[in-house]
C-alpha positions as CSV (number, residue, x, y, z in Angstrom):
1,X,-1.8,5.2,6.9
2,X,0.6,3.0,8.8
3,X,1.6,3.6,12.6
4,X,2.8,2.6,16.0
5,X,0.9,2.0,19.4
6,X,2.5,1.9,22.3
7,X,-0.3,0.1,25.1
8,X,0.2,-1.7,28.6
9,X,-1.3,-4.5,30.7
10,X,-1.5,-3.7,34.2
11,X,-2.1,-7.1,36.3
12,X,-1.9,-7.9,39.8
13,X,1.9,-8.8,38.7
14,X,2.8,-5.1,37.5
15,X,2.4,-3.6,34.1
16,X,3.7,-5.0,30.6
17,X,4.3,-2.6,27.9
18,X,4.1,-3.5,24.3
19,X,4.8,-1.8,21.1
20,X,3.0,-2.7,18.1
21,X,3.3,-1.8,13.9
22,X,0.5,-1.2,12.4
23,X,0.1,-1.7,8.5
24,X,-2.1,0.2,6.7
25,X,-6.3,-0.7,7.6
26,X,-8.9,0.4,5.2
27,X,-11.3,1.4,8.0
28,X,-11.3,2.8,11.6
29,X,-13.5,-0.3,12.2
30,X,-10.4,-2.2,10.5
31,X,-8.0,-0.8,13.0
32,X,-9.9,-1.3,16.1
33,X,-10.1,-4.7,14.9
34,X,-6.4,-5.0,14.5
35,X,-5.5,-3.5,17.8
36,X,-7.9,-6.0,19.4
37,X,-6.2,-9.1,18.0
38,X,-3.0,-7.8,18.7
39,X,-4.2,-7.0,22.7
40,X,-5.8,-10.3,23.4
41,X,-2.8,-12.3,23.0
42,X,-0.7,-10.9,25.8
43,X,-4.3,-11.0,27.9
44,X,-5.1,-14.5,26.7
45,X,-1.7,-15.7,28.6
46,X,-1.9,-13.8,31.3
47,X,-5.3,-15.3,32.0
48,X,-4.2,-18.9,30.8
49,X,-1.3,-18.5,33.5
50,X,-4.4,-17.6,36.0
51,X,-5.8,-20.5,35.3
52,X,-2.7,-22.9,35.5
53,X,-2.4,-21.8,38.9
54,X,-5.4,-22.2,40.4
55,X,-6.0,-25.3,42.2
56,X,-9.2,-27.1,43.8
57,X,-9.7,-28.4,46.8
């Protein structure tokens, strides 16, 4: 069965929220699965942006 999530990334820089379509999964595993692709985007640049600004000394 198709849905919707709502989830949110809280960060030193605040919260994001995000809103997300799901189609229909053939598994609860199959979901989870989904949910954790769609998730690590949003984290991935948020971290890549962490990274960006660090600088060595």
């Amino acid at each position: 069965m198709p849905g919707e999530v709502y989830f949110a990334l809280a960060t030193d820089d605040g919260v994001d929220c995000y809103h997300c379509n799901i189609p229909e999964q053939e598994s609860r595993l199959a979901y989870k699965m989904y949910m954790a692709d769609v998730i690590v985007k949003p984290l991935l640049r948020y971290v890549q942006g962490l990274s960006k600004s660090w600088v060595r000394h």
